[in-house]
Backbone as JSON, one array per atom type, in Angstrom:
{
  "sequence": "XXXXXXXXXXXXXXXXXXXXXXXXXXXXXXXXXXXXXXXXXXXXXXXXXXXXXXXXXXXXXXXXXXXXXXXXXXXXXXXXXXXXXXXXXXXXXXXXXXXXXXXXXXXXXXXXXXXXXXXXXXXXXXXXXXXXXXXXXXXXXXXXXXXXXXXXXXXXXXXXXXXXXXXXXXXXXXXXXXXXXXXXXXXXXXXXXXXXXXXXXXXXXXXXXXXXXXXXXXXXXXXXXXXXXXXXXXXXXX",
  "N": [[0.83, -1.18, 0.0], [0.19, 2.13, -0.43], [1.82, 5.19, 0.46], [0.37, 7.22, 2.7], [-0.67, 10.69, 2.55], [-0.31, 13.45, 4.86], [0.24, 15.84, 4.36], [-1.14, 15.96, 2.0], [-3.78, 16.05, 2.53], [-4.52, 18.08, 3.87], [-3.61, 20.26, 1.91], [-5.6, 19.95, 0.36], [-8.34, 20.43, 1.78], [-7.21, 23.68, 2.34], [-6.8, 24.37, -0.24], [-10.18, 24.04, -1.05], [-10.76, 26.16, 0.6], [-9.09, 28.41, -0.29], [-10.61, 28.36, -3.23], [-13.12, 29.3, -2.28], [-13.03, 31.97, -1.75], [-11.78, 32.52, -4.63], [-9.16, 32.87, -5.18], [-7.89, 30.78, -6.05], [-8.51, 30.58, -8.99], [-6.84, 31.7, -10.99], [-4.88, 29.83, -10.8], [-5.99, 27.67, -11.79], [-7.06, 28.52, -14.28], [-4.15, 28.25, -15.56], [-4.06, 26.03, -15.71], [-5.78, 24.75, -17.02], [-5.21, 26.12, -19.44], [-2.49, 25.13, -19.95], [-2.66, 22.2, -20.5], [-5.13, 22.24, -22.47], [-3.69, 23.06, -24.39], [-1.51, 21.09, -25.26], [-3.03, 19.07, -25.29], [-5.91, 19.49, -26.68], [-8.68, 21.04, -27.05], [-11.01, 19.73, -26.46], [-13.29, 18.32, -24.11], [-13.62, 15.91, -23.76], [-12.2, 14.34, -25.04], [-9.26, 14.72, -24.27], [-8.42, 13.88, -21.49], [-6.59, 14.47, -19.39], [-7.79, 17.68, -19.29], [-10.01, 17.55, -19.13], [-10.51, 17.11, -16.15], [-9.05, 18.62, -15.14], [-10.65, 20.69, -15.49], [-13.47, 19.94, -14.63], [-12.41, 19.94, -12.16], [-12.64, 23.19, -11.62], [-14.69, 23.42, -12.18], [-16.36, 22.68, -9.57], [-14.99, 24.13, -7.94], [-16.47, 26.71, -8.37], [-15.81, 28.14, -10.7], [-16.0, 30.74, -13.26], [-18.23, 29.71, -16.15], [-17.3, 31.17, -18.11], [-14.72, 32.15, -17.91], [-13.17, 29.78, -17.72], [-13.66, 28.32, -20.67], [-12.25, 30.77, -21.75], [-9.41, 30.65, -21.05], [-9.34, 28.02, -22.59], [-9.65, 28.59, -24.95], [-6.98, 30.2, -25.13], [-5.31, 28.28, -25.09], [-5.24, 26.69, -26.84], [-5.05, 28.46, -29.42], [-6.76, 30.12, -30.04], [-7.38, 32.71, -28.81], [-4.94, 34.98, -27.52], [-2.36, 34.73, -25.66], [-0.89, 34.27, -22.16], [2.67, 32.09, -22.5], [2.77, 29.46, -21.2], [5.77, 27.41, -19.33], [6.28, 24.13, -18.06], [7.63, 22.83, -15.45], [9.71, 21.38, -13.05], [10.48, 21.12, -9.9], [12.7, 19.78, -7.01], [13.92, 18.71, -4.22], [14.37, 19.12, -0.47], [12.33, 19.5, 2.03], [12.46, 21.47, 5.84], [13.88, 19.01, 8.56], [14.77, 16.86, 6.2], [12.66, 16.15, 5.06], [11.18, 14.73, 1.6], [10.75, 16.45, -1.0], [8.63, 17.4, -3.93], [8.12, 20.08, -6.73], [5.74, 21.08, -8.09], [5.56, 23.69, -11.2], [3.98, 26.16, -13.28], [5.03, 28.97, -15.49], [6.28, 31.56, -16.78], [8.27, 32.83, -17.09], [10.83, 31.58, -16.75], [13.87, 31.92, -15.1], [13.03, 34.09, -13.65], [11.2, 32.23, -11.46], [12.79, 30.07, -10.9], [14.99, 31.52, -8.91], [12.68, 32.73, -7.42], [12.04, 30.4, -6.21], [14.81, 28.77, -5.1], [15.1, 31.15, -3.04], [13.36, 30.59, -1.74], [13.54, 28.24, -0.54], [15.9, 28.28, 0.79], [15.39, 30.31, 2.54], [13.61, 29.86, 4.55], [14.94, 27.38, 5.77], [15.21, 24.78, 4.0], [16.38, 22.86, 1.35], [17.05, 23.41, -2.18], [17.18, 20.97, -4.49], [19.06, 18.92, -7.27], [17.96, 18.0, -10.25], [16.51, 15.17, -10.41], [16.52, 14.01, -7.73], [14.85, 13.45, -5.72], [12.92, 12.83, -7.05], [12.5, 10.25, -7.46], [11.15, 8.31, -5.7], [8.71, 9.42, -5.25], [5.81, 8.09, -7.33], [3.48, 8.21, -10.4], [-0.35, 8.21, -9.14], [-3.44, 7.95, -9.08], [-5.84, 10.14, -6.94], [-8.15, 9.72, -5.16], [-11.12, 11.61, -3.65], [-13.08, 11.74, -1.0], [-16.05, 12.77, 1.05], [-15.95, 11.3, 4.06], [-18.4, 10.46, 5.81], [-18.97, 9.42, 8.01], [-18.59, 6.94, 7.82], [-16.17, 3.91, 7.81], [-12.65, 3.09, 7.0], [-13.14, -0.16, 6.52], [-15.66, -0.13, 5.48], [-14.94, 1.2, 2.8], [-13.45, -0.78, 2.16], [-14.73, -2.86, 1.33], [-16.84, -1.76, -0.35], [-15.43, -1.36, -2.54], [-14.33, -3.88, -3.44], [-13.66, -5.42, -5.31], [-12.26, -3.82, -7.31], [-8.56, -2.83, -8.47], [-7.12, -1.25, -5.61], [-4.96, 0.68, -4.01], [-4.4, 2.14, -1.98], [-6.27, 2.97, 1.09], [-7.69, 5.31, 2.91], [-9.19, 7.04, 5.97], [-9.63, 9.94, 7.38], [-10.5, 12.48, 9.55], [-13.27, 12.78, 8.77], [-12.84, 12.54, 5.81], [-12.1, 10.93, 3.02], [-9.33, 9.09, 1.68], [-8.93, 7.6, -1.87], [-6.41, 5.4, -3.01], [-5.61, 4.7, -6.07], [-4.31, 2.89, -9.72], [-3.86, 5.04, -11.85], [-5.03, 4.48, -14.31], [-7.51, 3.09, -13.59], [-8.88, 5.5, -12.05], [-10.91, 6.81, -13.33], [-13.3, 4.97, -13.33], [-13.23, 4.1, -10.26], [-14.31, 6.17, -9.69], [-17.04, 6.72, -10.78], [-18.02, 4.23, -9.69], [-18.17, 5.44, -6.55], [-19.9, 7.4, -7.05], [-22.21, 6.64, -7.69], [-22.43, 5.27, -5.7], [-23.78, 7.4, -3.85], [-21.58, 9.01, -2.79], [-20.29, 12.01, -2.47], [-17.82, 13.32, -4.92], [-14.89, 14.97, -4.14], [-12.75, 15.88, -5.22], [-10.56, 14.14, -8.07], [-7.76, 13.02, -9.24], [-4.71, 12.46, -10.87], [-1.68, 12.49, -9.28], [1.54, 12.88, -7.88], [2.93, 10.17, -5.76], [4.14, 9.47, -2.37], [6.41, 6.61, -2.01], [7.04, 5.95, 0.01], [6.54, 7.09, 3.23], [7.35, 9.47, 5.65], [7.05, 9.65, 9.11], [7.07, 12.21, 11.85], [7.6, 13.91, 14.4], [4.67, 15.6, 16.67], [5.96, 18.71, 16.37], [7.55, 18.77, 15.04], [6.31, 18.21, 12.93], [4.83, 20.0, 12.1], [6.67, 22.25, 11.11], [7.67, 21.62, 9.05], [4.54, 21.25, 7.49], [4.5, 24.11, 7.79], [6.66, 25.18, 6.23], [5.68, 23.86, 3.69], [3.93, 25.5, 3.3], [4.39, 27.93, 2.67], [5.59, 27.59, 0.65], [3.92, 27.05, -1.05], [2.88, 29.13, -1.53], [3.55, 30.54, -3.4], [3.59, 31.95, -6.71], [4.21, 30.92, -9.17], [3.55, 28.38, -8.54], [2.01, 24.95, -8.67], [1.65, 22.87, -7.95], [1.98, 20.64, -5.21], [4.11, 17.64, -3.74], [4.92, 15.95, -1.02], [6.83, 13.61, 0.99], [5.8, 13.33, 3.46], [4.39, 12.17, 5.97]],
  "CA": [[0.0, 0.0, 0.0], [0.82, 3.06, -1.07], [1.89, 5.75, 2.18], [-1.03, 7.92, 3.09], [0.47, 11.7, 3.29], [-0.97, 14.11, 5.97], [0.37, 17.12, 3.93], [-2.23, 16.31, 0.53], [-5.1, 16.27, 2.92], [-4.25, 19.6, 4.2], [-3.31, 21.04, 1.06], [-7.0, 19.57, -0.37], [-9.05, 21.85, 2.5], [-7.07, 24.93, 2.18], [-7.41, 24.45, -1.79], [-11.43, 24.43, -0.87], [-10.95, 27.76, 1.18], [-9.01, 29.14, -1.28], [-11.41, 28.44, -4.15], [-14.13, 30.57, -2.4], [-11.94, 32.98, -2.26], [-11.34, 33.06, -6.05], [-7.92, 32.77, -5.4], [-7.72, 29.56, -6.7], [-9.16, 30.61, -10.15], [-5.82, 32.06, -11.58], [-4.37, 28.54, -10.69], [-6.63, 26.33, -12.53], [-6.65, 28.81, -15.66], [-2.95, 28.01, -15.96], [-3.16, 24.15, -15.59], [-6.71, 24.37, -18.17], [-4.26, 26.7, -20.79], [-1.61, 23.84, -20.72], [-3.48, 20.85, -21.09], [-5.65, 22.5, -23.84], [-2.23, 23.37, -25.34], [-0.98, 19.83, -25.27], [-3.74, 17.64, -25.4], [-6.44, 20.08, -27.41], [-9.65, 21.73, -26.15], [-12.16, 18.91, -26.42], [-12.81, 17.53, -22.86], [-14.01, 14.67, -23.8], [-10.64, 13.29, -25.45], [-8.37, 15.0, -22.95], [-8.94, 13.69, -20.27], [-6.43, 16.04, -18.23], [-8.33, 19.03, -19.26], [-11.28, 16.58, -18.41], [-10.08, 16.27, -14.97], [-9.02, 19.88, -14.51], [-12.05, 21.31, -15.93], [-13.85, 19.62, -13.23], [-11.99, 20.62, -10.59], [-12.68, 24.42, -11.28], [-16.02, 23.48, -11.95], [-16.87, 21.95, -8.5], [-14.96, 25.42, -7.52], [-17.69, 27.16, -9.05], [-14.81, 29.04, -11.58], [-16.54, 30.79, -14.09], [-17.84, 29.29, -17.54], [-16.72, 32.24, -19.05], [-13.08, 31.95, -17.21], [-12.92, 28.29, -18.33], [-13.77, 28.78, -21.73], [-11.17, 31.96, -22.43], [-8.54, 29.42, -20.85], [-8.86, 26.65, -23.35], [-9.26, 29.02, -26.29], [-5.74, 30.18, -24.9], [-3.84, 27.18, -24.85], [-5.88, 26.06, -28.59], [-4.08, 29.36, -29.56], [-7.87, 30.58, -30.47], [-7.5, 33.39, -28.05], [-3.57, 35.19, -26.8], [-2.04, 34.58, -24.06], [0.92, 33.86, -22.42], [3.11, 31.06, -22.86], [3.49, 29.01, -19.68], [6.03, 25.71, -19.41], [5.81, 23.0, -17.04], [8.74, 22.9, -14.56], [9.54, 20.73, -11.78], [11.75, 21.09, -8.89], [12.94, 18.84, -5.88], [14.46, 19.52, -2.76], [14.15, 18.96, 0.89], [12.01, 20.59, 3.55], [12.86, 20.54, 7.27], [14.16, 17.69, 8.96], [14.9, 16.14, 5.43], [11.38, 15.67, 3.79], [11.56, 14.72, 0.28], [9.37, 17.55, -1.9], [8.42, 18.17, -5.53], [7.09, 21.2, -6.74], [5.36, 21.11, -9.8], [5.26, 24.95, -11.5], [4.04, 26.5, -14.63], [5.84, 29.38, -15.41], [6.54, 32.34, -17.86], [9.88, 33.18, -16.81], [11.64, 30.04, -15.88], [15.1, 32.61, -14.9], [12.62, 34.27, -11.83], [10.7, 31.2, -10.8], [14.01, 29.15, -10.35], [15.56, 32.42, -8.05], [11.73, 32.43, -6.32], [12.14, 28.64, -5.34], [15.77, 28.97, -4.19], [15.35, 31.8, -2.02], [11.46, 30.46, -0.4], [14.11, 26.81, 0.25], [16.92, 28.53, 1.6], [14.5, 31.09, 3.59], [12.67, 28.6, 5.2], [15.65, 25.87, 6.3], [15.12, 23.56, 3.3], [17.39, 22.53, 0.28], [16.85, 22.97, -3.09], [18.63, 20.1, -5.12], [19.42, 18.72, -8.64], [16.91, 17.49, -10.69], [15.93, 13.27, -9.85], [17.11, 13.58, -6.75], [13.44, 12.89, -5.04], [11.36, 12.2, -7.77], [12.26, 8.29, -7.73], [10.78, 8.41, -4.39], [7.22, 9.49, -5.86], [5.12, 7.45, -8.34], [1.34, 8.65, -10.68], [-1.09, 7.63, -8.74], [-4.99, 8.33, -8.86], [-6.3, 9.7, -5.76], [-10.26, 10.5, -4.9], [-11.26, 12.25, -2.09], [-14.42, 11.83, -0.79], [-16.43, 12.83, 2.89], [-16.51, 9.74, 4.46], [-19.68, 10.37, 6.22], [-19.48, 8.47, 9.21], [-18.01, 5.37, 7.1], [-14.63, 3.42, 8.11], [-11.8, 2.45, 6.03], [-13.48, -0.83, 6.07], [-16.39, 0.21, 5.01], [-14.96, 1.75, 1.77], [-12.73, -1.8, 1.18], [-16.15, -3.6, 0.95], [-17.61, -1.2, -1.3], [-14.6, -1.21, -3.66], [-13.24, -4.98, -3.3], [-13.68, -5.48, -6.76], [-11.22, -3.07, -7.9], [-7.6, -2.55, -8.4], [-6.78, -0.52, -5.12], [-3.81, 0.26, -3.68], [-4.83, 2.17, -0.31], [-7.53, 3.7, 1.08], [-6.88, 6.04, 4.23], [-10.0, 7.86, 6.49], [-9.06, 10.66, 8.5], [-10.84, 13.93, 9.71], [-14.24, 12.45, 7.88], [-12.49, 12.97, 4.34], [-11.57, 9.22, 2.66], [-9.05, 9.24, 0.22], [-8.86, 6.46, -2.2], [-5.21, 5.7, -4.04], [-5.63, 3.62, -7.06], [-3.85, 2.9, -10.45], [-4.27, 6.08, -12.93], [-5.85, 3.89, -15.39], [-8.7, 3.42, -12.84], [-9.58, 6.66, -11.63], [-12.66, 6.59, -13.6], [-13.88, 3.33, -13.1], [-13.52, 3.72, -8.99], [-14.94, 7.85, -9.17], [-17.81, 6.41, -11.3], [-18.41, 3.76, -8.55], [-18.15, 5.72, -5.57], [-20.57, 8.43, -7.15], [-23.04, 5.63, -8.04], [-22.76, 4.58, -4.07], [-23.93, 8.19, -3.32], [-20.51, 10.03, -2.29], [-19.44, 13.74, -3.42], [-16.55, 13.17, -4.94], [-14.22, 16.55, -3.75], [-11.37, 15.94, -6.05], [-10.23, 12.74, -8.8], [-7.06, 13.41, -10.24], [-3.67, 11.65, -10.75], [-1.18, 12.93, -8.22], [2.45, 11.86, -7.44], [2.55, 9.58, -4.51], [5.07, 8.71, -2.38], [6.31, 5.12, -2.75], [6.94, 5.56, 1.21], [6.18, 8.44, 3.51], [8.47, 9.02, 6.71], [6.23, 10.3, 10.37], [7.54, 12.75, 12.55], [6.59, 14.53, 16.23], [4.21, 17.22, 16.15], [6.22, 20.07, 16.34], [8.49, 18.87, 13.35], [5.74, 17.91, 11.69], [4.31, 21.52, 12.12], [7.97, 23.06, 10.96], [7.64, 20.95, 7.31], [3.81, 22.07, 6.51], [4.71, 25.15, 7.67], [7.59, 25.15, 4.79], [4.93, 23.43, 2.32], [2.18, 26.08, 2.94], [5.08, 28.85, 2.46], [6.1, 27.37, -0.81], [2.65, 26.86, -2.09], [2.17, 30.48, -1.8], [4.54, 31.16, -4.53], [2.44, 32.78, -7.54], [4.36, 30.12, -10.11], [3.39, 26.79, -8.43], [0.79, 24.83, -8.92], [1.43, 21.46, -6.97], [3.59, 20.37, -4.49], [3.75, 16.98, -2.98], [6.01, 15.29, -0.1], [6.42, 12.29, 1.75], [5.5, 13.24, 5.09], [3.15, 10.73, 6.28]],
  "C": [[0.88, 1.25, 0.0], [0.95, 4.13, 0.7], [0.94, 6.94, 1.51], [0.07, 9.29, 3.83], [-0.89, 12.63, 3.85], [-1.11, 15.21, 4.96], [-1.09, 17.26, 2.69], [-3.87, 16.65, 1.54], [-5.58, 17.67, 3.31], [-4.42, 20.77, 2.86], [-4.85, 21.03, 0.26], [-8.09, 20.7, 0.14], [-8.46, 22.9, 2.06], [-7.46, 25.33, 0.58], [-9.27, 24.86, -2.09], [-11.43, 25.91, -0.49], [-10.71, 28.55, -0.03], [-9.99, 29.18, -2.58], [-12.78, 29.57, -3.39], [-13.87, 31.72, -1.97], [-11.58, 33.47, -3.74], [-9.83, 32.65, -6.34], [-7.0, 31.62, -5.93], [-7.92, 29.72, -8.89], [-8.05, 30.78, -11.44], [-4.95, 30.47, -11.8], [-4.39, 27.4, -12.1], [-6.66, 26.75, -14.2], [-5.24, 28.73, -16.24], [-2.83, 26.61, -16.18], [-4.48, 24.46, -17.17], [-5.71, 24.97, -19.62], [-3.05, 25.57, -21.56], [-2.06, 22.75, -20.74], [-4.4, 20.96, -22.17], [-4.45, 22.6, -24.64], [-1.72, 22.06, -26.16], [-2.15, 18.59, -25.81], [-5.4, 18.15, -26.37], [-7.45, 20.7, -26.43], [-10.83, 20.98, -25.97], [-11.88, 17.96, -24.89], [-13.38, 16.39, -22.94], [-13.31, 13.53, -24.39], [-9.85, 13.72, -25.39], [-9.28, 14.68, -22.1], [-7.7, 14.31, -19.15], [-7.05, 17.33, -18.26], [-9.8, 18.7, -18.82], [-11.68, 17.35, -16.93], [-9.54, 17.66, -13.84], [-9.96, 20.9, -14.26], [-12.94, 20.92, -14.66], [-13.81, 19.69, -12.03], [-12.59, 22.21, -10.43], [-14.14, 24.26, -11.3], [-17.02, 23.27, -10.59], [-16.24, 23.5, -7.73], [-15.7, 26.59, -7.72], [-16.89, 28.89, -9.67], [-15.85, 29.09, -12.69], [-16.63, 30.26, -15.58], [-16.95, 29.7, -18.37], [-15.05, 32.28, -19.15], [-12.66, 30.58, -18.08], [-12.94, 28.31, -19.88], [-12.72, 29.42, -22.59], [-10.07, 30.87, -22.07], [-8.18, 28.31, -21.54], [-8.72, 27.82, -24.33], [-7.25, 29.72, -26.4], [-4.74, 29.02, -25.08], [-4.23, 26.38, -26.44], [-5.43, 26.89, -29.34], [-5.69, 30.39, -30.44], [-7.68, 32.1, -30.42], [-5.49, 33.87, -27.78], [-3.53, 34.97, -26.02], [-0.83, 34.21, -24.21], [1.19, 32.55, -22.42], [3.7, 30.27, -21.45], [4.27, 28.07, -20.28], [5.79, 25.16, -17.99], [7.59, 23.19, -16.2], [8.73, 22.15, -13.38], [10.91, 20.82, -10.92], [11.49, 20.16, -7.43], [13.93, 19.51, -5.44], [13.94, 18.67, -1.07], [13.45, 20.0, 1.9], [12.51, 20.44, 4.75], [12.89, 19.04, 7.41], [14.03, 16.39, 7.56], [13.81, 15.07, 4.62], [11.34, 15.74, 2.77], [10.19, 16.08, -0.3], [9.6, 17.9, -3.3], [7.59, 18.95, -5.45], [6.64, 21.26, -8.47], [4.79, 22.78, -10.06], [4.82, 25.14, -12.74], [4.06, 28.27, -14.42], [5.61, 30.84, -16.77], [7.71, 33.12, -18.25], [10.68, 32.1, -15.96], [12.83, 30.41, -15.05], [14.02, 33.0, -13.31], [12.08, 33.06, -11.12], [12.04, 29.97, -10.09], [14.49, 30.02, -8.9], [14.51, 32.37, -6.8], [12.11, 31.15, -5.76], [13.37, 28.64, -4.47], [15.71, 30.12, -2.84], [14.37, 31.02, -0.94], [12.44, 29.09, 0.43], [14.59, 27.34, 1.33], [16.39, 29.66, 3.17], [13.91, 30.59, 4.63], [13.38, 27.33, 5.81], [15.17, 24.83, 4.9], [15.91, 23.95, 2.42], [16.91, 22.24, -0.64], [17.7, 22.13, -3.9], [18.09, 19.63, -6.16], [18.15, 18.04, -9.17], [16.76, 15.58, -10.26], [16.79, 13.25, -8.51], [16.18, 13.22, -5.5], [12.48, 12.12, -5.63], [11.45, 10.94, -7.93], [11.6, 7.82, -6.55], [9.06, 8.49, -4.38], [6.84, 8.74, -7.32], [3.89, 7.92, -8.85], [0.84, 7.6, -9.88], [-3.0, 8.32, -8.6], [-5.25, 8.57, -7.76], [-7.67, 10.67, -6.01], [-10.47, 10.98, -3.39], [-12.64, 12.26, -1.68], [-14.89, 12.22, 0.58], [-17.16, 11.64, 3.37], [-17.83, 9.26, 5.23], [-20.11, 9.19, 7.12], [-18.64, 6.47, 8.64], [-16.38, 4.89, 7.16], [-13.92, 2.8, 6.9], [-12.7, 0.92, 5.4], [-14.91, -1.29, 5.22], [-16.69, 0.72, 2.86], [-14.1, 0.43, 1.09], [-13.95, -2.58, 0.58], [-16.67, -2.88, -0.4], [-16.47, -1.42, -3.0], [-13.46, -2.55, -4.04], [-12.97, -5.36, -4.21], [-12.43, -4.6, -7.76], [-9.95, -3.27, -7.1], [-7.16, -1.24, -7.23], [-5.85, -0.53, -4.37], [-3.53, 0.62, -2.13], [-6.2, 3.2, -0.07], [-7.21, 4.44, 2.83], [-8.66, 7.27, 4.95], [-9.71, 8.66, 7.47], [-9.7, 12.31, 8.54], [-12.17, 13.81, 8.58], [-13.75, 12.91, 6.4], [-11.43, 11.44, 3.87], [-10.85, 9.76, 1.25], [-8.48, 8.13, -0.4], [-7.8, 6.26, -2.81], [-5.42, 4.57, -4.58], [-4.39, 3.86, -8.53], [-4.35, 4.25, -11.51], [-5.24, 5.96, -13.68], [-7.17, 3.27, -14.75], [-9.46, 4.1, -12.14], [-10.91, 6.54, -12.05], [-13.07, 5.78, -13.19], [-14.26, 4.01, -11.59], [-14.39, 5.46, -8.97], [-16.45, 7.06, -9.67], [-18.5, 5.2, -9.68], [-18.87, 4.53, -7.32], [-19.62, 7.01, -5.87], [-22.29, 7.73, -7.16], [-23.23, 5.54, -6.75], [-23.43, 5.88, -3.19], [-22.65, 9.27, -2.45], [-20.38, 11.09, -3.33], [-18.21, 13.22, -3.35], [-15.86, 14.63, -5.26], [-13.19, 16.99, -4.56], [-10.97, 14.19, -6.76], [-9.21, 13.0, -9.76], [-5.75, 12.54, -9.87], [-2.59, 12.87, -10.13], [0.44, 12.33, -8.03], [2.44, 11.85, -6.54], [3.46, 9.06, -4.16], [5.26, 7.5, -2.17], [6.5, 4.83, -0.56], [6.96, 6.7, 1.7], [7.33, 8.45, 5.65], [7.03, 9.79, 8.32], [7.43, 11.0, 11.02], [6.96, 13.63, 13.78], [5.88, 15.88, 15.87], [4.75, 18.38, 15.6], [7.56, 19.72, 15.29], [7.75, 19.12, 12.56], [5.15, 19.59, 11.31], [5.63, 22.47, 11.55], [7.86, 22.39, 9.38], [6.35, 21.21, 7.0], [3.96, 23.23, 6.68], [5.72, 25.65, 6.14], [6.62, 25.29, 3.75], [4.17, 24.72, 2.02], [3.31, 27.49, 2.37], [5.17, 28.8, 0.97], [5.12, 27.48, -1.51], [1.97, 28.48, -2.57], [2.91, 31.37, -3.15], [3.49, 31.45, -5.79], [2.89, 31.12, -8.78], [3.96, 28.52, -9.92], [1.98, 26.25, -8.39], [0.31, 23.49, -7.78], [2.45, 20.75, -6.22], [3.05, 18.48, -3.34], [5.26, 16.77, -2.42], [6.36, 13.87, 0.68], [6.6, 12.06, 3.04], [4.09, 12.72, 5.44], [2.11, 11.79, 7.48]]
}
């Protein structure tokens, strides 16, 4: 089974806050611009713009917003030219972390990341020097509504799953990529809101540490996440 991280669950709520806030909205029109870019503007054969689209939608991001966003990245519409960027590093007490960015100046976003590491006690370092550490993995998030882990193996014994983790009534399911649908489709069928269904890297093992570390590494995460260029950051603090 796959390790069950504390930090995504965290990062999942504040992602809710922030969406009614808005402040989320700028976010999601950068991930919808490059996946229309890459994979076209039809969400029905992308299925990352699928998958993103959905997310802003459940954020209740405007049509209109969504819309100008693909015609951007279909080159319908101008705009700017993001890339994809990924950086690794260490937070406190030697927590592995990727940051997944998209970008328009790859020269400041590199200088932002180094200073927010070195500002903060963590180490930015060379490219694969974490990411063998994380694997894609599908994860669903659902409100567990009173219902126990074992509750959700029953419902889903039938499928390819790899863990399933309930904590703070919010169940999140980690499966193979290539079954995301399949198990969201299920679980929606069984009557759950599903809060989020997207592929994620996951770490392959996640390390625990005492409160007040553990509080010194999301403190880091939530620092970093505030950076204007990033979009997704995972770790493998359990």
């Amino acid at each position: 089974m796959s390790g069950h991280s504390k930090w995504a669950n965290i990062k999942h709520r504040k992602a809710a806050q922030d969406a009614k806030k808005g402040k989320i909205f700028t976010r999601f029109g950068k991930e919808i611009t490059i996946a229309a870019k890459h994979g076209g503007g039809d969400i029905n054969s992308n299925f990352r713009l699928r998958t993103i689209v959905d997310k802003a939608r459940a954020a209740n991001m405007p049509a209109e917003n969504i819309s100008r966003a693909i015609k951007r990245g279909t080159g319908e519409l101008p705009g700017v030219n993001y890339e994809e960027q990924t950086y690794e590093g260490y937070a406190p007490e030697g927590v592995a972390v990727l940051v997944e960015c998209l970008t328009d100046n790859k020269n400041r976003t590199v200088a932002d990341m180094r200073h927010a590491f070195s500002a903060n006690n963590g180490t930015l370092a060379e490219a694969g020097a974490v990411s063998w550490m994380f694997e894609k993995r599908g994860v669903i998030r659902v409100p567990a509504n009173g219902k126990s882990e074992d509750d959700f193996i029953e419902l889903l014994i039938d499928y390819d799953i790899d863990d399933i983790d309930v904590s703070d009534n919010l169940a999140s399911i980690t499966v193979q990529p290539k079954q995301l649908e399949v198990v969201k489709k299920v679980l929606l069928d069984a009557g759950y809101t599903v809060e989020a269904a997207e592929v994620e890297k996951v770490a392959k093992n996640t390390i625990s540490l005492s409160p007040e570390k553990e509080e010194k590494v999301i403190a880091f995460l939530e620092h970093i996440e505030e950076l204007d260029d990033v979009q997704n950051i995972y770790s493998n603090l359990a």
